[in-house]
N, C-alpha and C positions, 0 to 999 in steps of 0.2 A: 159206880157210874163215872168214867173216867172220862176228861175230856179234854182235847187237845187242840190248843188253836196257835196257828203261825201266823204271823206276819210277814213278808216279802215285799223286794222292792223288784222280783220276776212281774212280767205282766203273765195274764188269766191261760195263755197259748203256750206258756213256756214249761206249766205243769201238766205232766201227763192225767190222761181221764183215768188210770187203776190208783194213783197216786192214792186219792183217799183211802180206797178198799184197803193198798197195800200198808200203809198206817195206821189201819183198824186192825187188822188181823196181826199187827207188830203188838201192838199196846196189848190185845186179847192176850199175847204171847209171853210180853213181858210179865203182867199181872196176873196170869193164868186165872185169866174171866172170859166170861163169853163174850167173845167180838161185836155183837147183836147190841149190849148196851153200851158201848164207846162211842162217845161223839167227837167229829174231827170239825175242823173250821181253818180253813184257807182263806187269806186273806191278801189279794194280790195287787198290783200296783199302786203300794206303798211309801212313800218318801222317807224310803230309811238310808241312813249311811253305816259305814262300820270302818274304823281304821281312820277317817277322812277322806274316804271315798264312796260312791253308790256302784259299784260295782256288785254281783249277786249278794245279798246277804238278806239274813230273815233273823227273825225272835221268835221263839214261842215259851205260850204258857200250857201246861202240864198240871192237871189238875183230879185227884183221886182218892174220895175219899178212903180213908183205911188201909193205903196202898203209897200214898207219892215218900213224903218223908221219911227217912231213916234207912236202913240197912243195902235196898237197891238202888239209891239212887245213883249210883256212880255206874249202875248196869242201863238207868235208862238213859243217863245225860251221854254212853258209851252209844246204844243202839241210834237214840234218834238222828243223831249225826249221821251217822253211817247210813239210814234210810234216807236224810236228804242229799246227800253225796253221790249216793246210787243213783237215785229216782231225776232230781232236779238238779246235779249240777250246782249244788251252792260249797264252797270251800268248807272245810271245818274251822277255818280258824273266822269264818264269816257269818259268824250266828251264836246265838248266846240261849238256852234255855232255864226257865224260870218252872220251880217245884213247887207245888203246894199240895198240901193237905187238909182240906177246911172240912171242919167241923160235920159231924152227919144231921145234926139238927140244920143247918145252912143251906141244905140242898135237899133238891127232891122231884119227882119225877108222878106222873100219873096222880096227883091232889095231893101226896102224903111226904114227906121230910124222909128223908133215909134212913133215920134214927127211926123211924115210926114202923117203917118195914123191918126194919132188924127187929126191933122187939114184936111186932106180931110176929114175925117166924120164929123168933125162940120162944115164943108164947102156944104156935100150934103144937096140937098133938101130934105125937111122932107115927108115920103110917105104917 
């Protein structure tokens, strides 16, 4: 259940409308998960600076369980840049992102903890 939220100091006009789509179907790519459970969150006219100036610049947090820490992250802190580069126009050396990996007890979706869904499916019969 990955989820990804930016910060920007763009106003709400200056991001394109596929923007989200195309940031879901990246994460789906990088994690090679279904796009369908990726949550994005956009967050725009901001009062952030970078450098000492407010020139484009954003933050995001990156967040997945069983997925963010360790071995890709140098593949996703490579992509997101690149996707907001393309899409909006923010410099790379204007934005910083933040990894985590929390716990599958800590999150959860539909009443259940993620942990709780993993083990009912390693618990079902196999079809």
């Amino acid at each position: 259940m990955p989820i990804f939220q930016m910060s920007s100091n763009l106003s709400h006009s200056d991001i394109p409308a596929p923007f989200h789509k195309d940031l879901t179907t990246m994460l789906g790519q990088l994690l090679q998960k279904n796009p369908n459970h990726n949550s994005v969150r956009i967050s725009t006219d901001q009062f952030l600076t970078c450098g000492g100036t407010t020139e484009a610049c954003a933050f995001d947090n990156f967040a997945s369980t069983l997925n963010t820490v360790g071995k890709d992250n140098d593949a996703y802190v490579k992509a997101i840049p690149e996707i907001k580069h393309e899409k909006v126009r923010i410099d790379d050396s204007r934005f910083t992102s933040f990894l985590s990996d929390p716990p599958a007890n800590e999150g959860g979706s539909l009443g259940l903890t993620l942990d709780s869904v993993r083990r009912r499916l390693q618990a079902a019969p196999a079809a």
